[in-house]
C-alpha positions in Angstrom: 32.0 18.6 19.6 29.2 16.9 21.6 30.1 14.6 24.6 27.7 12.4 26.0 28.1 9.9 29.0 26.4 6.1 28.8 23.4 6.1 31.7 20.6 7.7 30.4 19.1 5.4 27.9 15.7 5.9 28.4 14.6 4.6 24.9 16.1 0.9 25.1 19.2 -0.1 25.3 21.6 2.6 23.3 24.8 2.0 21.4 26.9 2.8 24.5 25.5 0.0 26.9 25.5 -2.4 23.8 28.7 -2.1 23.0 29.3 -2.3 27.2 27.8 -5.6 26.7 29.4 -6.8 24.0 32.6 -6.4 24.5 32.4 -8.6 28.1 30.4 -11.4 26.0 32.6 -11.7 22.7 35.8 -11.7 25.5 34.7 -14.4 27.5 33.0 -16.6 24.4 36.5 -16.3 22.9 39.2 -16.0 25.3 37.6 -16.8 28.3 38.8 -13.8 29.6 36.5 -12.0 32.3 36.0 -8.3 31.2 34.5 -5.7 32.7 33.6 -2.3 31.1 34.1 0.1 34.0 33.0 3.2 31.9 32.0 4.6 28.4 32.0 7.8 27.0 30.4 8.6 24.0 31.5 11.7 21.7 30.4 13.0 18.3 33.4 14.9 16.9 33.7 16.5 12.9 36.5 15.6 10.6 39.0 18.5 11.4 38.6 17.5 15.4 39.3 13.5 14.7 43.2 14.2 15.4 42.4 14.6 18.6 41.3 11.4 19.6 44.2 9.4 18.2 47.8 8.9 19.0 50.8 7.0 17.6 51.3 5.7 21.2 48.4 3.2 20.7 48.1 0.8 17.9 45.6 2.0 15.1 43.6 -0.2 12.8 41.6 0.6 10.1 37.8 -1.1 9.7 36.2 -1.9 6.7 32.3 -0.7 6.9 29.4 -1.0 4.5 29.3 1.5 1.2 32.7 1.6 1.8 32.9 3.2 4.6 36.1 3.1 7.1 36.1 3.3 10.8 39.1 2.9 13.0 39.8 1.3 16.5 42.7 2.3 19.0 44.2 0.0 21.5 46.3 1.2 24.6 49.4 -1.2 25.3 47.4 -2.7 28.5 44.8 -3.7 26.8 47.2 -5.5 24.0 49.0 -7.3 26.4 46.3 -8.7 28.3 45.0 -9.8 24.6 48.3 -11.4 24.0 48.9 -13.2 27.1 45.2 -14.6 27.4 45.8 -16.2 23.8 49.6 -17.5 24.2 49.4 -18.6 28.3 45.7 -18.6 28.8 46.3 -16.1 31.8 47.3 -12.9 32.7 50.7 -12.3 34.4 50.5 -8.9 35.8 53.8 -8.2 33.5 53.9 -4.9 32.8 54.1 -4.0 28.6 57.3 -3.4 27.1 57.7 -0.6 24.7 58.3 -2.0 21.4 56.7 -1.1 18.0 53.4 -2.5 17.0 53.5 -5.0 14.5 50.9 -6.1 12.2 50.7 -9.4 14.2 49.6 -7.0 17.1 47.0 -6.3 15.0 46.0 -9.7 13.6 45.4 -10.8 17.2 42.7 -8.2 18.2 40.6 -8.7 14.9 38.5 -11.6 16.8 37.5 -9.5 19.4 36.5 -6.5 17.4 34.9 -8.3 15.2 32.9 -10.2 17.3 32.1 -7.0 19.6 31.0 -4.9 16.8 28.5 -7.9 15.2 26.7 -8.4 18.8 26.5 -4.4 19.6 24.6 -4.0 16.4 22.0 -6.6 17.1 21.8 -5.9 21.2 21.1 -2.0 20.6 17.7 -0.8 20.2 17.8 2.8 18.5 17.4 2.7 15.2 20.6 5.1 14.3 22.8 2.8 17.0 22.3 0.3 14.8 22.6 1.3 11.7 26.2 3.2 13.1 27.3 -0.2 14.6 26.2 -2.5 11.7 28.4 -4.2 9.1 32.0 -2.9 10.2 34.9 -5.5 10.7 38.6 -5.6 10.8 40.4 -4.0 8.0 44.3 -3.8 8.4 46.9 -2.3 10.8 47.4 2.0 10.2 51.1 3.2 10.4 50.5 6.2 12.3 47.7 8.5 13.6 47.6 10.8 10.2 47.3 7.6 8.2 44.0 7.1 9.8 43.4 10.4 9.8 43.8 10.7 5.3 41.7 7.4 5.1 38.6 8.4 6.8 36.4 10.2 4.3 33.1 11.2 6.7 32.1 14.6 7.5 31.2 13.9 11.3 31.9 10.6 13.2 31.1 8.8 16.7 33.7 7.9 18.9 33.2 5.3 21.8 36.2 5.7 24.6 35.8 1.8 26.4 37.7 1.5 30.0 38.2 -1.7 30.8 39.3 -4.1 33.7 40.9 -7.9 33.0 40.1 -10.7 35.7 38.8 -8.6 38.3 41.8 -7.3 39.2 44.0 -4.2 39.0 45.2 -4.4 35.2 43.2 -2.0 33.1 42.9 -1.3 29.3 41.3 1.3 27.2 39.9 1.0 23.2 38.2 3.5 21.1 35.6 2.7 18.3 35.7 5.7 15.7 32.6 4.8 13.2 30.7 7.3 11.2 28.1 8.9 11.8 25.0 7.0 9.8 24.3 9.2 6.7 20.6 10.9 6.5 18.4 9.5 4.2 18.2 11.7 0.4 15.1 13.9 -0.2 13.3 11.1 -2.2 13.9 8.0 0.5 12.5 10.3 3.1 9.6 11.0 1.0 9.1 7.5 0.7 9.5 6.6 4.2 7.2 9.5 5.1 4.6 8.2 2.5 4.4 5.0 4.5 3.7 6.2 7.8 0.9 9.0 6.5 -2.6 7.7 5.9 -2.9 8.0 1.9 -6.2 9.4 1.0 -7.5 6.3 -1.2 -8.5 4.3 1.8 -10.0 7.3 3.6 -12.2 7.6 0.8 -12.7 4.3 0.4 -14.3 4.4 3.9 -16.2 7.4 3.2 -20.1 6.5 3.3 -22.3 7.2 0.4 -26.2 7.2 0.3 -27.5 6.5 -2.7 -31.6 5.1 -3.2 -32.9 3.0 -5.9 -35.8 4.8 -7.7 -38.2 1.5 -9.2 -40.5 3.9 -10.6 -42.7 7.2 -10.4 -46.5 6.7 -10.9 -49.7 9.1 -9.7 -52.6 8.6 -8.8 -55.8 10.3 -7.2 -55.8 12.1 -4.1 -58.6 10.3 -3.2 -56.9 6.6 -3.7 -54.0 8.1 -1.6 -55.5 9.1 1.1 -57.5 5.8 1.5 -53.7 4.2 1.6 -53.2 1.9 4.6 -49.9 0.6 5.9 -49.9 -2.7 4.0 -51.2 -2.0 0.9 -50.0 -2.8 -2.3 -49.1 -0.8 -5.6 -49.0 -2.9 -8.7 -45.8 -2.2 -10.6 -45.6 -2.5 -14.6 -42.7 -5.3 -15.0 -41.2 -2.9 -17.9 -40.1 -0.4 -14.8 -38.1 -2.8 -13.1 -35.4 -2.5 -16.4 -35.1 1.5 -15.8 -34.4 1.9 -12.4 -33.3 5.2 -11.3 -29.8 5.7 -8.7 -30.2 8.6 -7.3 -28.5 11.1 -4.9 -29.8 12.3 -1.0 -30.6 15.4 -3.1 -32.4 13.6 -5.1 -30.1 14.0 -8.3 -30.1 10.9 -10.9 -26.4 9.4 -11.6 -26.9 6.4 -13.1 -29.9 4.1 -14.7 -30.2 0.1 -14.1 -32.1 -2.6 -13.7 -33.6 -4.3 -10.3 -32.4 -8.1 -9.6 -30.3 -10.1 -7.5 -27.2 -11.8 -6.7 -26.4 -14.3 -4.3 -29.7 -13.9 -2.3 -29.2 -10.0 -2.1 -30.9 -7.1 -4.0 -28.7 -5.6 -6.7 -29.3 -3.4 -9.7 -27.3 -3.4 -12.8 -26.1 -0.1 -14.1 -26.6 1.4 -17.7 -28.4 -1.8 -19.3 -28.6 -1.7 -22.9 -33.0 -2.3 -23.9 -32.8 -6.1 -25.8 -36.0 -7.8 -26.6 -37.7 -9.0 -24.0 -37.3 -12.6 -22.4 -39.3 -14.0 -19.9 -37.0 -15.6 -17.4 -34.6 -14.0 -15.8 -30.7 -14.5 -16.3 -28.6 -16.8 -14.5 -27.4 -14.3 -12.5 -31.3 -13.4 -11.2 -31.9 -10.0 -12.8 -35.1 -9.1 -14.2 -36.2 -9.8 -17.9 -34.4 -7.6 -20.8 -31.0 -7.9 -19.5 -28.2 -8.7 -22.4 -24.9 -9.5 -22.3 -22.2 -7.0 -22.4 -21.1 -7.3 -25.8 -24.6 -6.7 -26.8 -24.1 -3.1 -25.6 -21.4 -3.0 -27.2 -21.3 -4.1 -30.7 -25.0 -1.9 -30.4 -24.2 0.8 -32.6 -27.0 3.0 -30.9 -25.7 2.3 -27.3 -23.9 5.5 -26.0 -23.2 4.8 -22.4 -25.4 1.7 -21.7 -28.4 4.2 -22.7 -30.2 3.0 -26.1 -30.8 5.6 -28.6 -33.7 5.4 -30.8 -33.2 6.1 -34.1 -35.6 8.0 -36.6 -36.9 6.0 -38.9 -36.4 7.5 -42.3 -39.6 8.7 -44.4 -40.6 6.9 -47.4 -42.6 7.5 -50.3 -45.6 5.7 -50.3 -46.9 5.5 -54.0 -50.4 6.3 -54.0 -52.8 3.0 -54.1 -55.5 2.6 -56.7 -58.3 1.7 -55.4 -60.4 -1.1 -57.0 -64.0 -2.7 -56.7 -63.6 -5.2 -54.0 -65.8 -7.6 -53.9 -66.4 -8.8 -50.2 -68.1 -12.1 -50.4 -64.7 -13.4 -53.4 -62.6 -15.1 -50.8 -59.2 -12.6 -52.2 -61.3 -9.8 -50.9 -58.5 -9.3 -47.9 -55.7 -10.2 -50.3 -56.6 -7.1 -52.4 -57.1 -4.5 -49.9 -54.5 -2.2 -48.4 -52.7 -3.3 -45.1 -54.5 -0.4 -43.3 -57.7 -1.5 -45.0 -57.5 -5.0 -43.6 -56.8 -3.7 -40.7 -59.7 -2.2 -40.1 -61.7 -4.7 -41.8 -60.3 -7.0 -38.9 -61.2 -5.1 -36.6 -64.5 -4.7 -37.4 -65.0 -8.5 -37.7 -63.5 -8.7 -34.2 -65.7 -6.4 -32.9 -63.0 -4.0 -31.7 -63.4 -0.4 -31.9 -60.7 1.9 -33.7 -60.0 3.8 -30.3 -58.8 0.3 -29.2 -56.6 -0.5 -31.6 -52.7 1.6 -31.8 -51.4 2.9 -34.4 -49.8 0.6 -37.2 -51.9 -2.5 -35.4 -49.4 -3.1 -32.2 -50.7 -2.9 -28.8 -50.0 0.8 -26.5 -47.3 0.1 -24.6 -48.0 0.7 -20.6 -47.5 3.8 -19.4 -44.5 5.1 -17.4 -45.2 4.8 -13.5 -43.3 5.8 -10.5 -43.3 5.6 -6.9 -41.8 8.6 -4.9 
């Protein structure tokens, strides 16, 4: 058994000076009797020891609690008389009690005042476990005896508060004690829970975590000479076809991820795993450079792995061999009835162009890859 006396509340108010409180409040709000708690004493006592704070010389009542949960309440004969007298003559006489059985109307008559104690203890204490203890408990009904209290109380361990108390400001005096079990301790998985929301999760920390990563345009070389002739100010021309292949990479230098340069509400952004469309000339509403599809165009591509487009092979063909005929180059079918390759060239010749100039199958060499360290 633990015994523990009210003045020492250094964390707020405890249940002891709450209930202190209470009581005198909820006595003179509905009696308009003056009380005064002259002392408590608090004590935490198990099942088996519970017979020891009761008596059949004081009148026992039951309370009902939340869960179903049952606390009890004791009442000397002082303090009942004073009760009664206050409520039938609006005084107190200073008769002493007579020694008759409790009835249930005893009973019936103290219900306001433990009512109303027990509501305004649970919202005037400030420890968390004083009031959860003192929280949702009212009058139940009268108990016969001590062991009938005793059978109805299912906790393991309770709190008991012993009240003395002093009517009027004079010399009558009263006792009550508040038997209320102890709060139960949260399970395994509610304490978890409760734990979960006081520790930092790791999500936000990582979320806060800073990562450098630098946006590659492109890689292009050039002489040593040219470089070292480099002033602060000059400028490098950039092939537009770079600006769609963007490298992210790492501090270490490590690529993760390919995009394309543009911009978004006045800021630089890049656009990651583009798939290659045909080119356009304007950029998109959003501001990104030319090339830039939609996303179901990278999608519905069936040679899009990734954002990443993969060229396909073209497959060889047979090309039957061409018989070659007397062309005669002043007939104006001369180009209809030459080979494509030999118009080609026949073209080009006209043009003046020489055949280093010209790429294979006629279309134009596509610029070179450049990038910028």
């Amino acid at each position: 058994m633990q015994l523990s006396r009210d003045g020492a509340a250094s964390n707020g108010r405890s249940a002891s000076g709450a209930l202190r409180l209470a009581m005198a409040r909820a006595a003179d709000d509905l009696f308009d009797l003056a009380v005064s708690v002259i002392g408590v004493i608090h004590t935490r006592a198990s099942q088996d020891e519970l017979i020891k704070h009761l008596s059949d010389e004081r009148l026992q009542v039951l309370l009902d609690g939340p869960e179903g949960q049952l606390g009890a309440a004791t009442l000397d004969r002082a303090f009942l008389v004073a009760l009664i007298q206050q409520q039938t003559m609006g005084r107190l006489t200073g008769v002493a009690a007579d020694e008759r059985p409790f009835t249930g109307t005893d009973a019936a008559l103290t219900a306001p005042l433990i009512d109303s104690t027990l509501r305004r203890a649970s919202e005037l204490a400030d420890r968390p476990q004083d009031v959860l203890c003192l929280s949702g408990f009212k009058f139940g009904a009268r108990a016969e005896d001590a062991r009938a209290i005793v059978l109805a109380m299912e906790a393991e361990r309770f709190r008991i508060f012993d009240l003395t108390l002093e009517f009027g400001g004079g010399p009558q005096q009263g006792t009550i004690c508040l038997i209320l079990p102890e709060p139960r301790k949260p399970e395994k998985s509610e304490a978890g829970e409760a734990a979960d929301q006081s520790v930092p999760r790791l999500g936000p920390a990582v979320e806060m975590a800073r990562a450098d990563l630098s946006a590659v345009i492109c890689r292009m070389r050039i002489p040593l000479a040219e470089l070292s002739r480099m002033q602060p100010g000059d400028m490098l021309p950039l092939i537009q076809e770079h600006l769609d292949r963007t490298d992210l990479v790492t501090i270490q230098g490590k690529k993760i991820a390919e995009g394309r340069l543009g911009q978004i509400n006045g800021m630089r952004a890049l656009r990651l795993n583009e798939t290659r469309l045909p080119r356009h000339h304007t950029p998109d509403q959003d501001g990104f450079a030319a090339d830039i599809g939609v996303p179901s165009a990278m999608v519905n591509d069936p040679m899009t792995v990734e954002g990443r487009k993969i060229d396909a092979e073209e497959p060889e063909q047979a090309v039957p061999a061409a018989t070659k005929t007397p062309i005669d180059e002043d007939s104006d079918d001369a180009i209809n009835q030459m080979t494509a390759k030999e118009a080609a060239q026949r073209i080009s010749e006209l043009a003046g162009i020489e055949e280093d100039d010209v790429a294979p199958d006629g279309g134009e060499y596509a610029p070179l890859p450049m990038t910028l360290d």
